[in-house]
C-alpha positions as CSV (number, residue, x, y, z in Angstrom):
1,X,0.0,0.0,0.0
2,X,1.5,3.8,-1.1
3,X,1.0,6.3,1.6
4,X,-0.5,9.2,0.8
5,X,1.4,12.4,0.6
6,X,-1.2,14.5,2.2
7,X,-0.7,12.5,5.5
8,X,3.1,12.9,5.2
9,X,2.6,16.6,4.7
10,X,0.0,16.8,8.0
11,X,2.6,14.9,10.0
12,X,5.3,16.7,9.6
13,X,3.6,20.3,10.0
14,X,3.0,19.1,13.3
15,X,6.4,19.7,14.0
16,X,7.6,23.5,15.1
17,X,10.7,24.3,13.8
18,X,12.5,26.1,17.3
19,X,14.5,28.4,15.1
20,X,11.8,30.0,12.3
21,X,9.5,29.6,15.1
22,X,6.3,28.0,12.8
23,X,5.9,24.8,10.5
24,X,8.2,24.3,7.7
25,X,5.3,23.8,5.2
26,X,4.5,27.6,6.5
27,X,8.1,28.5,6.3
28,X,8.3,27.6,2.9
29,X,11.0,25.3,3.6
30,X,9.4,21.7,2.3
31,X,10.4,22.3,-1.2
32,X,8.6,19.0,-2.4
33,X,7.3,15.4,-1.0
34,X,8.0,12.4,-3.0
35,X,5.5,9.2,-2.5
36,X,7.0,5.7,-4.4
37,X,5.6,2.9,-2.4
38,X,6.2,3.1,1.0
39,X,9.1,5.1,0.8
40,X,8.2,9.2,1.6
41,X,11.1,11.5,0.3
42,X,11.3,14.7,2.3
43,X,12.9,17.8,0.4
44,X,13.8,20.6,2.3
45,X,15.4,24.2,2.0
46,X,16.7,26.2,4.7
47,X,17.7,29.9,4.6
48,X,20.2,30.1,7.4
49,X,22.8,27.8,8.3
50,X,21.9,24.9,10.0
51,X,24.6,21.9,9.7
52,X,24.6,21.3,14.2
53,X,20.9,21.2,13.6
54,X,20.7,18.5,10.9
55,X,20.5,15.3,12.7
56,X,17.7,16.6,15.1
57,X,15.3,17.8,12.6
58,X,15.8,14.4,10.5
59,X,15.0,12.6,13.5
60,X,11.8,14.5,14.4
61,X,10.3,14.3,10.6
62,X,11.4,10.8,10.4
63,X,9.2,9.9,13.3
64,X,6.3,11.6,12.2
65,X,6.3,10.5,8.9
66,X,6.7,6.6,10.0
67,X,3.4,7.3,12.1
68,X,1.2,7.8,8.5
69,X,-0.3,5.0,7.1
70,X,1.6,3.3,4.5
71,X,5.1,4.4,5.5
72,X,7.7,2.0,5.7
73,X,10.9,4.5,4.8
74,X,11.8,7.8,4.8
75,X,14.6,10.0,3.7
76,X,15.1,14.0,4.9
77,X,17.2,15.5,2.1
78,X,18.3,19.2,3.7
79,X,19.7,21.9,1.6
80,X,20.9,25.1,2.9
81,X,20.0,28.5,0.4
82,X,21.8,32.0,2.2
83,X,20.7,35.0,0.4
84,X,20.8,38.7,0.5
85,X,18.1,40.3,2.6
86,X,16.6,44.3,2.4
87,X,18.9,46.8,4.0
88,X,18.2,50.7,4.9
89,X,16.7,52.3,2.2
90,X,19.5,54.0,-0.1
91,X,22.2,52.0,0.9
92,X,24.5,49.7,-1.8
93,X,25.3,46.7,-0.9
94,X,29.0,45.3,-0.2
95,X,30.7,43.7,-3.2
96,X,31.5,40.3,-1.8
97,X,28.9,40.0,1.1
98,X,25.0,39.1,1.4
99,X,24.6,40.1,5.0
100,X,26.2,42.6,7.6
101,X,25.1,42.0,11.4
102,X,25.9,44.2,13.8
103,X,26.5,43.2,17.3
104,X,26.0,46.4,19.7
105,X,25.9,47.1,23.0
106,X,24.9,50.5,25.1
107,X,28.0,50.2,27.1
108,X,31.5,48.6,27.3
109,X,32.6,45.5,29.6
110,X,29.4,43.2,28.4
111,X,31.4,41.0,26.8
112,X,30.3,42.5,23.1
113,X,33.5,41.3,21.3
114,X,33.6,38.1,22.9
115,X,30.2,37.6,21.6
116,X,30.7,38.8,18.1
117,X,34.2,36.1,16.9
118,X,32.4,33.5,18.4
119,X,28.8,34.6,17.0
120,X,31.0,34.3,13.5
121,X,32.6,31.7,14.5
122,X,29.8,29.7,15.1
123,X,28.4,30.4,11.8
124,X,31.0,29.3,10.4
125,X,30.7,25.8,12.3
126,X,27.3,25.9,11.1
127,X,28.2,25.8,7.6
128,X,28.4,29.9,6.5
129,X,30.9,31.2,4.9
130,X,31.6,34.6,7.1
131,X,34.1,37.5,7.7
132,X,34.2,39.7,10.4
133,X,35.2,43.5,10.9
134,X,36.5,44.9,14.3
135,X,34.9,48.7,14.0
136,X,36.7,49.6,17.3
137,X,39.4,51.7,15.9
138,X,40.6,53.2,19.2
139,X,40.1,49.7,21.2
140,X,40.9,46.9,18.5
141,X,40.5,43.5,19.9
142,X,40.2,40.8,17.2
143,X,43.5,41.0,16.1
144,X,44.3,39.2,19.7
145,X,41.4,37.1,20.2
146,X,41.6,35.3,16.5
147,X,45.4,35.2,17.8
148,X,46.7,37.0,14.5
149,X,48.1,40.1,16.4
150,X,51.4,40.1,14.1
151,X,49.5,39.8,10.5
152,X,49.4,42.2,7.9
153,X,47.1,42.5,4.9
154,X,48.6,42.4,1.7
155,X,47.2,44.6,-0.9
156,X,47.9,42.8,-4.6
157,X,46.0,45.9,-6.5
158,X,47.8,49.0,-4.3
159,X,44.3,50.5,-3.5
160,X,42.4,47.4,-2.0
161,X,43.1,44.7,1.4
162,X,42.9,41.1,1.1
163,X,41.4,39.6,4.7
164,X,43.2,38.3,7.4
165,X,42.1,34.5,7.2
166,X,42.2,33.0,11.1
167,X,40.2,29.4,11.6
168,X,38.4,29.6,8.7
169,X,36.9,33.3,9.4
170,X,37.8,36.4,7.2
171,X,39.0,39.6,9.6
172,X,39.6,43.1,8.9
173,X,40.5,45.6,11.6
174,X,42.4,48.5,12.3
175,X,44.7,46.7,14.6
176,X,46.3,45.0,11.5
177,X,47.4,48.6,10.3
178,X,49.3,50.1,13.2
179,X,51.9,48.8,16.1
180,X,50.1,47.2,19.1
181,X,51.2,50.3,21.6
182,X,50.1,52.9,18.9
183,X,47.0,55.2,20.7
184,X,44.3,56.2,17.9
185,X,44.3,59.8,18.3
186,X,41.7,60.4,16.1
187,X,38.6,63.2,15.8
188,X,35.3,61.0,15.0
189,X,35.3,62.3,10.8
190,X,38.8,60.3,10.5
191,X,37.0,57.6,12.9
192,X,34.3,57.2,10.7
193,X,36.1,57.6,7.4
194,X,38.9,54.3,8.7
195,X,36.0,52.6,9.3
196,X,33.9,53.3,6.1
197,X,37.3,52.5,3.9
198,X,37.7,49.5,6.3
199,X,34.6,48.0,5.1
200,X,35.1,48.9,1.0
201,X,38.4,48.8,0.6
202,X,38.7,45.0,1.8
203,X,38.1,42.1,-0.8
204,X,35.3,40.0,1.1
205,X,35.2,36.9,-0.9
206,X,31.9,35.4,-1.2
207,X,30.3,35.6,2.4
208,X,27.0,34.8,3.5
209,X,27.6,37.0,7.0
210,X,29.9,40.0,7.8
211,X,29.7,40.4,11.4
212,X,30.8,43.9,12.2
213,X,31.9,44.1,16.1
214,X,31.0,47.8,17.0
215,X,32.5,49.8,19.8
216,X,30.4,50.8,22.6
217,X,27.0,53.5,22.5
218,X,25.1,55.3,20.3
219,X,28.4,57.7,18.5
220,X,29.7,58.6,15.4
221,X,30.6,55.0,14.5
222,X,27.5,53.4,15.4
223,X,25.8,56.0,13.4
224,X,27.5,56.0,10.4
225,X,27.3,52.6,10.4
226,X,23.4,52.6,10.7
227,X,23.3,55.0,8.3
228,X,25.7,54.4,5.3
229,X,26.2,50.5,5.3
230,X,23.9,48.0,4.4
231,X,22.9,46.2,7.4
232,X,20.7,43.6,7.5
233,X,20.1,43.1,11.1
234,X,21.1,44.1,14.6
235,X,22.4,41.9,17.8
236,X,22.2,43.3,21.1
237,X,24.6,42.2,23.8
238,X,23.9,42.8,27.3
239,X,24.4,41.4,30.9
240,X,21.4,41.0,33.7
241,X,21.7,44.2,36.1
242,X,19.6,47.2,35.5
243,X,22.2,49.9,34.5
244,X,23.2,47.6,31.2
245,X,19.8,47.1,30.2
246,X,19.3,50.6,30.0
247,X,22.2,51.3,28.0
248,X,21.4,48.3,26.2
249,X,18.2,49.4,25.3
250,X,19.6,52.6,24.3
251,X,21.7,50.9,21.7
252,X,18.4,49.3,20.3
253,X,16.3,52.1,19.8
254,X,19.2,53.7,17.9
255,X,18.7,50.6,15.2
256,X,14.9,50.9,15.2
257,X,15.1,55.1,14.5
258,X,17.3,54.1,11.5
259,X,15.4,51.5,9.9
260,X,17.8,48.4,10.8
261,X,15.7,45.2,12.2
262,X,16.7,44.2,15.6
263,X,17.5,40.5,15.1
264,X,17.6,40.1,18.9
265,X,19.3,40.1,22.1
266,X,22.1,38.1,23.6
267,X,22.4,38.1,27.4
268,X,26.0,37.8,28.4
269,X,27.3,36.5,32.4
270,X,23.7,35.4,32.9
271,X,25.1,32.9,36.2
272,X,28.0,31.9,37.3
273,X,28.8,28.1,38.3
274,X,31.6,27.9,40.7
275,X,34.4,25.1,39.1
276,X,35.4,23.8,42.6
277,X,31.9,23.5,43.9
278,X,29.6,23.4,41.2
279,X,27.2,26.3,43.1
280,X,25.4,28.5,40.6
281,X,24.7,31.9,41.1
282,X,23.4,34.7,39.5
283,X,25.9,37.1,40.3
284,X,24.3,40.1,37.9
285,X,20.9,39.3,38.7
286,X,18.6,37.3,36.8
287,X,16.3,37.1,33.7
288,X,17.1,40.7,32.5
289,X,18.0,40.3,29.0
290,X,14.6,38.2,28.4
291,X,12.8,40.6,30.1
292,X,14.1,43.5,28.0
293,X,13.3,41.5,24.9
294,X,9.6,41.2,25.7
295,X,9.5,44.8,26.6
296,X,10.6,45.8,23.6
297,X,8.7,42.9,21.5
298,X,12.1,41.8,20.0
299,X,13.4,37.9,20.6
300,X,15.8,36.6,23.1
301,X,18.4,34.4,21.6
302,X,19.9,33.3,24.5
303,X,22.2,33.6,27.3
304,X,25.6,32.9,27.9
305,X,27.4,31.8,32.0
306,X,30.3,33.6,33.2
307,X,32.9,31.0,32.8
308,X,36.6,31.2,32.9
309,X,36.8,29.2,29.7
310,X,35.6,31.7,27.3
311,X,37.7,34.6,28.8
312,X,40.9,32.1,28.3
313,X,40.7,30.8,25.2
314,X,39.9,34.2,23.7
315,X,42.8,35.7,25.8
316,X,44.8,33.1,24.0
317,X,44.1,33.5,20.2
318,X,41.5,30.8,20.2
319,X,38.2,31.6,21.0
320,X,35.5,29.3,22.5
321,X,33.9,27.8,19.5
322,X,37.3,27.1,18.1
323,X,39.2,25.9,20.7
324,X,35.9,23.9,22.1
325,X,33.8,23.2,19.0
326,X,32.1,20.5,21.0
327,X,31.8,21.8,24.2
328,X,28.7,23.1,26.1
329,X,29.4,26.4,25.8
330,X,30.4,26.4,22.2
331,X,26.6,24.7,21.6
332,X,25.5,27.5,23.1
333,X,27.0,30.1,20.7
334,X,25.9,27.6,18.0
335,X,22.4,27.7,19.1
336,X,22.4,31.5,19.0
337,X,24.2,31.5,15.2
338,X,21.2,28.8,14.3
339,X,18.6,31.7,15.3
340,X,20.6,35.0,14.3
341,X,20.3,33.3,10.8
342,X,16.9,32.0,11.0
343,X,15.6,35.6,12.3
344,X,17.4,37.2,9.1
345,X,15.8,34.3,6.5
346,X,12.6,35.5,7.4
347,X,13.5,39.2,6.3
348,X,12.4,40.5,3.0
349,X,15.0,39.1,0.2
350,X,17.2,41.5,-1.7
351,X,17.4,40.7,-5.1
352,X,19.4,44.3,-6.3
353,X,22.0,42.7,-7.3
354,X,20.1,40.2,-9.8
355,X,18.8,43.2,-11.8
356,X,20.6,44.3,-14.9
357,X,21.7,47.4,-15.1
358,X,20.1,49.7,-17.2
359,X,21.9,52.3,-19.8
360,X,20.1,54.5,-22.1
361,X,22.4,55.6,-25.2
362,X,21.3,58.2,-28.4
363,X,21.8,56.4,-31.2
């Protein structure tokens, strides 16, 4: 007896998909369902990348497809599709790169950088292909976390920068241009002008996600960033006590006056767990980043402990997800990555850059 394809479609939108949040028939992700006997063949699309994700959402259609009538086999075929999605209006996209993100924070000391080269690491873990920019000229900190403090981009043209390439993540910052010791003692126009030539003058090759780590506040850098590059999406970082939220939320509203979609917010040193006793303690209070994110009707995509491990390893050139890519906390990072990118795929596409251009001669 065949099954019927209906059933196999009912069964499996029964199944919520944790990172777009609704069915996959809804999503658009079940790009077809094949019937030949008993056997159902599952076809499925995903716009964000999802490769830590894979096994479990086989394993959950399997067993509800098995339960129609009919079934004897079934096979989940999962492709992954990253495209470009809308930016500010009158903004030109990036040669080389579908997506910016921005990761942002109202204040310093939240753990922002931290956040951002394992956020892109963990994309990259996931299956993206990603770069990342350190817009902290006066506090550059990427060069030292990726553990690539001595490198220097070369320049085969004279007027553009290949990326620093550290595991398997393309960087661009400042701190590649000048000595380690050398102060930036720079007005914010030459601020924002390093920055903006940063961003253009380095050849980005082919990546689904540039993840831009911002300085601190709401300045001339974050500005000019919301204003004259083509962001797709915003992260906010944050820990639990009061007095971050409120510069946190600072930092969000900034993104929501210039048209750039909040993707979410990241709560950083949520508890700590004591490694000789295993006592956990919320040591910046509790449940603050969540509760910011339903105040402001934008989602919470986790939170990350205060754990000695994450300050180490980035301290020492290898950040979490690299030097852990197994580890509890590096699933936790992966988690996030899995619904930064899920958030974006359900933005508006861009398709600019699949439209001709148009010249009108006198002939």
């Amino acid at each position: 007896m065949s099954a019927d394809r209906a059933a196999v479609e009912a069964a499996i939108k029964d199944y919520t998909d944790p990172y777009l949040e609704k069915n996959l028939v809804a999503a658009g992700a079940v790009k077809n369902i094949a019937i030949d006997g008993g056997k159902a063949t599952i076809d499925l699309q995903l716009g964000f990348p999802n490769a830590g994700y894979q096994g479990d959402l086989t394993a959950a259609l399997t067993e509800r497809a098995r339960k129609v009538s009919g079934v004897t086999d079934v096979v989940v075929n999962i492709t992954t599709n990253i495209v470009s999605h809308t930016v500010q209006k009158g903004v030109k996209p990036i040669t080389g790169v579908k997506n910016i993100i921005a990761v942002a924070s109202g204040k310093g000391g939240v753990g922002k950088s931290t956040l951002s080269v394992n956020l892109a690491l963990a994309l990259v873990a996931e299956g993206a292909r990603v770069g990342i920019l350190d817009a902290d000229i006066y506090g550059p900190s990427q060069p030292r976390m990726l553990g690539v403090m001595d490198a220097k981009p070369e320049s085969e043209d004279g007027r553009s920068l290949q990326p620093i390439t550290a595991h398997n993540l393309q960087a661009m910052s400042i701190g590649f241009l000048i000595e380690q010791d050398t102060p930036m003692i720079w007005r914010g126009p030459m601020v924002t002008q390093a920055l903006t030539q940063l961003l253009n003058d380095t050849r980005w090759d082919n990546l689904d996600y540039l993840v831009i780590d911002l300085p601190p506040g709401t300045g001339d850098t974050q500005l000019t960033l919301a204003q004259k590059v083509p962001v797709s999406g915003a992260v906010i970082v944050t820990t639990p006590q009061d007095i971050a939220l409120l510069d946190a939320v600072k930092g969000l509203k900034m993104f929501e006056k210039v048209d750039v979609k909040v993707l979410g917010i990241v709560e950083n040193m949520s508890t700590h767990i004591c490694s000789k006793c295993g006592h956990e303690e919320h040591i910046f209070g509790a449940g603050g980043g969540s509760r910011m994110a339903d105040q402001n009707k934008v989602p919470f995509l986790g939170s990350l402990p205060l754990d000695i491990t994450i300050r180490e390893s980035t301290d020492g050139g290898t950040p979490t997800v690299a030097a852990d890519p197994n580890g509890r906390i590096a699933m936790i990072y992966r988690d996030i990555a899995r619904r930064v990118g899920a958030k974006l795929s359900q933005q508006a596409k861009d398709f600019s850059a699949k439209f001709p251009k148009i010249v009108i001669q006198n002939t």
